[in-house]
Residue, then its C-alpha position, 0 to 999 in steps of 0.5 A: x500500500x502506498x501511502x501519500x503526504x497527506x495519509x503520512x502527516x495524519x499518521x505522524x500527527x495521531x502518533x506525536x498528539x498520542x504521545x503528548x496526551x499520553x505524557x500528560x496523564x502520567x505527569x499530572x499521576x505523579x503530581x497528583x492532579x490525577x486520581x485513581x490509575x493509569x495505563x500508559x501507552x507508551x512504545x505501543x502508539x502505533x496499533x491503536x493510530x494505524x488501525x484507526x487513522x484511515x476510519x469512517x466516521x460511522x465506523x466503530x471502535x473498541x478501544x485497547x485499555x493501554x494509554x486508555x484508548x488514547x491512541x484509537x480515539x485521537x485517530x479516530x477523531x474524538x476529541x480528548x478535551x474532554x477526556x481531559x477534562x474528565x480525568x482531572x476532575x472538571x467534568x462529569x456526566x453530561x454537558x449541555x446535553x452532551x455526553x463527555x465520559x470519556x469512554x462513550x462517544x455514539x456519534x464517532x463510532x465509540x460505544x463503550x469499554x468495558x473494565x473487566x478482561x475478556x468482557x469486550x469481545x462479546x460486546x464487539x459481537x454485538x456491536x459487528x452485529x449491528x453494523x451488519x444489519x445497518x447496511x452501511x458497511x460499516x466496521x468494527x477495530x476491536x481491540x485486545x491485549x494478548x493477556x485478553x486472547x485467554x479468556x473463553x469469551x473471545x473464542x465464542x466470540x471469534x466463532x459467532x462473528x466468522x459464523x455470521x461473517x460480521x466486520x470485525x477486524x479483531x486487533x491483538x496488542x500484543x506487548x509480551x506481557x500480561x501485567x508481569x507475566x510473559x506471554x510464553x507462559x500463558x500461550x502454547x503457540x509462538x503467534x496469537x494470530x495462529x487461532x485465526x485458522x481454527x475459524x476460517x478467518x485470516x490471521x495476520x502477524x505485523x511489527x506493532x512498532x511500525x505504524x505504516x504496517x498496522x495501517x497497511x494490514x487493517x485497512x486490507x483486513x477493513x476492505x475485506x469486511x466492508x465486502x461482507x466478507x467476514x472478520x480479521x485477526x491481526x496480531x501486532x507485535x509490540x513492545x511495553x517501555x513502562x510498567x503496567x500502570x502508574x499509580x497501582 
């Protein structure tokens, strides 16, 4: 895939605008502006913005827990103002009549998280559901960490969304590690993107530090889904540079 100025700035721009939000979380945890916890995305921007750079508006997205969804909602063009704004405790709930939790946002295709390990890959069947019955060809990014591709949900989940050939690209961050553990310990296989196979669907391994390959392999895998021709597992490989979470 050949990529223009134009595709190459905005990919920069999400990467640099991602870093930037991402640094200003973990300054204001350790001066103590922000309460509670924080997952920082750092050395692991590139998933989340080449996955969902190039996006419809219409389209979906089910943000990864690292950096918060911070790299998937820039991309995505969400404005992080009010997740912000949230985070440093100057607003909450609704705002002339708009919702600004920063985690929901309908109108960009951003419908929820979920705390719980493992709970988003059944939402994202419903959610691929949804999408296919619009007619819109319309998309899912769903995205996971290779400690979530343990939970029983995501393989009933894999098997209702090829079963249904849904628009799911299913997007693994794949860091290495599961809090503390190494990946090695909690999985057979060398890839994640091996249990594409068992499901008749394609499986892809690309360099997660690499924002051009993401973007490459998911806008691919997207074409394919907006044929109606069912879902993708990409896996991205990457690297964690911080600790799990500042602030725990």
């Amino acid at each position: 895939m050949e990529f223009n100025k134009d595709q190459l700035l905005k990919l920069y721009t999400n990467l640099v605008r991602t870093r930037a939000f991402d640094q200003c979380f973990v300054g204001g945890m350790v001066e103590g502006k922000v309460i509670g916890f924080f997952h920082s995305c750092e050395g692991e921007e590139a998933p989340g913005v080449g996955a969902c750079s190039f996006l419809r508006k219409d389209d979906y997205i089910w943000p990864h827990h690292r950096g918060h969804g911070l790299p998937h909602m820039i991309s995505k063009g969400i404005d992080p103002k009010y997740y912000l704004a949230e985070h440093y405790g100057k607003i909450t709930g609704m705002c002339k009549g708009v919702s600004t939790y920063h985690m929901c946002d309908p109108e960009n295709g951003l419908i929820g998280v979920a705390g719980t390990l493992g709970s988003g890959h059944s939402v994202s069947v419903g959610i691929g559901l949804t999408a296919k019955k619009n007619g819109r060809g319309q998309v899912l990014v769903s995205c996971f960490g290779d400690g979530g591709s343990n939970k029983g949900t995501l393989h009933e989940a894999f098997l209702m969304s090829a079963n249904w050939k849904l628009p799911i690209i299913w997007l693994c961050h794949n860091n290495g590690l599961s809090v503390s553990t190494p990946v090695e310990q909690t999985h057979p296989v060398q890839d994640i993107a091996s249990l594409a196979q068992g499901y008749g669907m394609p499986g892809l391994v690309v360099d997660g530090q690499d924002v051009l390959a993401v973007a490459e392999a998911v806008m691919a895998a997207v074409e394919r889904a907006r044929q109606v021709k069912g879902p993708s597992l990409i896996e991205c490989k990457c690297l964690r540079f911080c600790s799990h979470a500042v602030g725990i």
